[in-house]
N, C-alpha and C positions, 0 to 999 in steps of 0.2 A: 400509487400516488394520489390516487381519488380520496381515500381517507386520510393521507397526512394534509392536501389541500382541505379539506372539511376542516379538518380543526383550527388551520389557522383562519380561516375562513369565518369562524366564530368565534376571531381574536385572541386565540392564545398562541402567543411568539415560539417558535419553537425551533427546537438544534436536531440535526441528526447525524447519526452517526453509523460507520460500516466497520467491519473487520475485511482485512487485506490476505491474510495470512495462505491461503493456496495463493491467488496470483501475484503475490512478491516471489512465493517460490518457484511457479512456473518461469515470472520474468527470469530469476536468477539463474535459474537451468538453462534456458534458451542460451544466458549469457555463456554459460559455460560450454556448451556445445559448441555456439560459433568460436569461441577460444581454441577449444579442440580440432578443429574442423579448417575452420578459414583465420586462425590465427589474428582474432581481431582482441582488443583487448576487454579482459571482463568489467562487469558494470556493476559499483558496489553496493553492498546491498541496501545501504539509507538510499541509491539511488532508486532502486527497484521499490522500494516504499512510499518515494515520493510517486515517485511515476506510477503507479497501481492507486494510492490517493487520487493524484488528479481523475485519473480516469474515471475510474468510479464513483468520485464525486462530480466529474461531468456529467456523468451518464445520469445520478439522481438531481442534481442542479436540470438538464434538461428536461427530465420529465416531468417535475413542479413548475417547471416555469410555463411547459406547454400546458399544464391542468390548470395553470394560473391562467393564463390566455382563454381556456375554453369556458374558466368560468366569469370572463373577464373581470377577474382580480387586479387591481391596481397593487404587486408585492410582485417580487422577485427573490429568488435564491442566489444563492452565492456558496462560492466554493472557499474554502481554508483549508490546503496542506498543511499538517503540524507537525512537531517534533516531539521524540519522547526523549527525557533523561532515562539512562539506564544504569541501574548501579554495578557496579562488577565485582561487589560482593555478596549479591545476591543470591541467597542458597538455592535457589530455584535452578541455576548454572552450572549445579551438581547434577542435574535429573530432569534433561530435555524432553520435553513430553511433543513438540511439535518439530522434527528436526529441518530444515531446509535446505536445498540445493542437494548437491554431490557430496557422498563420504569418502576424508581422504586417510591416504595411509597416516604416518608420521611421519613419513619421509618427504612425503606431497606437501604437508603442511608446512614443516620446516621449510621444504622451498619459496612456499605463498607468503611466509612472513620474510624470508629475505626479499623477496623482490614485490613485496607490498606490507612494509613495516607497522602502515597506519591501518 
């Protein structure tokens, strides 16, 4: 955080940006285990993106803001959750290179779309 405060520090505004991609799929596991386990319901997965966002955008929001503090910086950071559009004919949905959560049968599956259509 030392050198992202440096630079804005020397007046260039700047964005930053994380990938989520293990802890959405840890969240989503957890989810499915307690489903398994203690029958609570699972948690979908734009949830487990939002929620893995915030977090780790708090956690780098907090620590600019503490490097802003120590270098008494008049500037604070800020967090944005975002959304992605996603096409659902995109050929990349032929050939998963990062796959997430629990692998189900087709029988499993069938089930998760009847009794979670959306």
């Amino acid at each position: 955080t030392a050198q992202i405060a440096a630079i804005i520090a020397a007046g260039n505004p700047s964005v930053i940006t994380h990938g989520n991609g293990p802890q959405v799929g840890f969240i989503l596991r957890r989810s499915e285990i307690a489903s398994e386990v203690a029958h609570m319901h699972t948690v979908p997965l734009v949830s487990c993106d939002a929620d893995t966002q915030g977090a780790i955008g708090y956690q780098i929001q907090q620590s600019l803001d503490n490097e802003f503090r120590d270098r008494e910086m008049d500037t604070q950071a800020v967090t944005i959750v975002t959304q992605v559009l996603v096409d659902e004919e995109d050929p990349a949905f032929s050939a998963p290179e990062k796959p997430i959560g629990q692998y189900y049968s087709k029988e499993e599956y069938e089930k998760i779309l009847r009794l979670q259509p959306d």
